[in-house]
C-alpha positions as CSV (number, residue, x, y, z in Angstrom):
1,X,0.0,0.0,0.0
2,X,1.9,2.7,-0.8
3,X,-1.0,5.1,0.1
4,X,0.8,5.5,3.6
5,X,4.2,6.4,2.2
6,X,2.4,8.9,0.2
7,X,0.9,10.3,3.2
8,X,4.1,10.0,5.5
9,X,6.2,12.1,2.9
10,X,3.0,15.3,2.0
11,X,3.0,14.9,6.2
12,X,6.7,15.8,6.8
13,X,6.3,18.2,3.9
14,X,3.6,20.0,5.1
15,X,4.9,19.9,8.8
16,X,8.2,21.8,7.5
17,X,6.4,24.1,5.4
18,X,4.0,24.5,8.5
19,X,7.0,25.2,11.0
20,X,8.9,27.6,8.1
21,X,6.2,30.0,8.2
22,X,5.3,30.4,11.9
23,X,1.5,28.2,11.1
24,X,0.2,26.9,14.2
25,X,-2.7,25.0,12.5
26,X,-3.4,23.6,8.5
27,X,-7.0,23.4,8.1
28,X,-6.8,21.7,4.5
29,X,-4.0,19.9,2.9
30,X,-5.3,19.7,-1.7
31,X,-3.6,17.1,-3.5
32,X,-4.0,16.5,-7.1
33,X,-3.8,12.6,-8.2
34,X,-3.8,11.7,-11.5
35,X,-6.7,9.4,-12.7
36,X,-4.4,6.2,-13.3
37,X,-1.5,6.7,-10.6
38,X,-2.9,3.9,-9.0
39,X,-3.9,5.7,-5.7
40,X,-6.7,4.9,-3.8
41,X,-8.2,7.9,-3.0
42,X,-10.1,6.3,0.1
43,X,-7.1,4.3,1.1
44,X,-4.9,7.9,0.9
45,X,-7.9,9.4,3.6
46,X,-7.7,6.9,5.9
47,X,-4.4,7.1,6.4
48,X,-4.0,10.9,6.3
49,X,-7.1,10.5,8.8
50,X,-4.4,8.3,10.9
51,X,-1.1,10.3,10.2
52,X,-2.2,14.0,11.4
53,X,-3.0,13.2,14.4
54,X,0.6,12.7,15.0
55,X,1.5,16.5,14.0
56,X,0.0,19.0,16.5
57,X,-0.1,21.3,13.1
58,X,-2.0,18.6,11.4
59,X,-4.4,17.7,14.1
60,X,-8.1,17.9,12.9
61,X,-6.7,18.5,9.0
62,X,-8.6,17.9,6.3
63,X,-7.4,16.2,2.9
64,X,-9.0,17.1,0.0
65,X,-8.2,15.1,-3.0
66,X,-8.9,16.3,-6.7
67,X,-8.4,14.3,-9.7
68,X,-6.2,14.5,-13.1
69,X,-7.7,13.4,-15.7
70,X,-5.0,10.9,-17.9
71,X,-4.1,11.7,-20.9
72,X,-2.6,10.1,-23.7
73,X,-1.1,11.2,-26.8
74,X,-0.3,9.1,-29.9
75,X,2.9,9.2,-31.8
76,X,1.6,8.3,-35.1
77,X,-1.2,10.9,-35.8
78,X,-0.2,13.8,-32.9
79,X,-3.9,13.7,-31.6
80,X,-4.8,13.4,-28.1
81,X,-7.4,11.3,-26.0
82,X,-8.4,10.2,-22.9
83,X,-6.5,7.3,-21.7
84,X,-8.8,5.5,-19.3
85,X,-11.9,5.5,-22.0
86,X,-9.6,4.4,-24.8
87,X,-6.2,2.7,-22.9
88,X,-3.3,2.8,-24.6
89,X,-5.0,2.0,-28.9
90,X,-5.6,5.6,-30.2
91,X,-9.1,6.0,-30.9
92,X,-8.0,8.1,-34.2
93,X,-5.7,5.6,-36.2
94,X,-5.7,2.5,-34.4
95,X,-1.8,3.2,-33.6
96,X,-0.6,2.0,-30.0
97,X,2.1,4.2,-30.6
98,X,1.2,6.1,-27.8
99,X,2.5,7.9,-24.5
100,X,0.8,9.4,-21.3
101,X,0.8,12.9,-21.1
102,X,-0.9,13.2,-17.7
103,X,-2.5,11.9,-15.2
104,X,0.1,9.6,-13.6
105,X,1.4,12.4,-10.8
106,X,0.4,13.1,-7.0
107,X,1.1,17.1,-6.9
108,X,0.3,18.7,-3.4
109,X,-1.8,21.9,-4.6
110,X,-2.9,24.2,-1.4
111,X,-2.2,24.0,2.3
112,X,-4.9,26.1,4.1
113,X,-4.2,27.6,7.3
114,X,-7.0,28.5,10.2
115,X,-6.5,32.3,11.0
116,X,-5.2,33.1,14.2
């Protein structure tokens, strides 16, 4: 499961960042994950559920988790598609020629901060 790793590492990251600035409490924590990273988004909130409560920053955090769509593009005809709708065949010539643009990445996005 390497939800938890995930979660370990944006933890520590956010803790640092946390600490760097003088925050006393995140409120939010926005990842992005791409569409066919093979994350489990509910597997990722359980264990950042589990993981805050060890960072007094973190306590009472919320993750919010928005996707990245995948996206593929084919070598043969320059076109791009949707990757989980049509894998890795292009839908425009038939070429599996192809390579994914997007939609593999985990990107932490925002950290929200209560006012204080």
């Amino acid at each position: 499961m390497h939800e938890l790793s995930i979660v370990f590492h944006i933890a520590k990251m956010v803790n640092n960042i946390a600490i760097e600035n003088n925050v006393k409490h995140v409120s939010k924590v926005t990842l992005e994950i791409g569409e066919v990273s093979m994350v489990v988004n509910s597997y990722l909130e359980d264990c950042w559920n589990w993981n805050a409560k060890k960072y007094e920053v973190l306590k009472d955090s919320k993750l919010e988790i928005e996707t990245i769509k995948a996206e593929t593009i084919c070598n043969n005809c320059g076109k791009t598609y949707e990757t989980v709708k049509y894998g890795k065949t292009c839908p425009y010539c038939k070429s599996d020629d192809t390579y994914l643009l997007k939609g593999n990445e985990t990107n932490l996005k925002n950290i929200t901060v209560y006012d204080e």
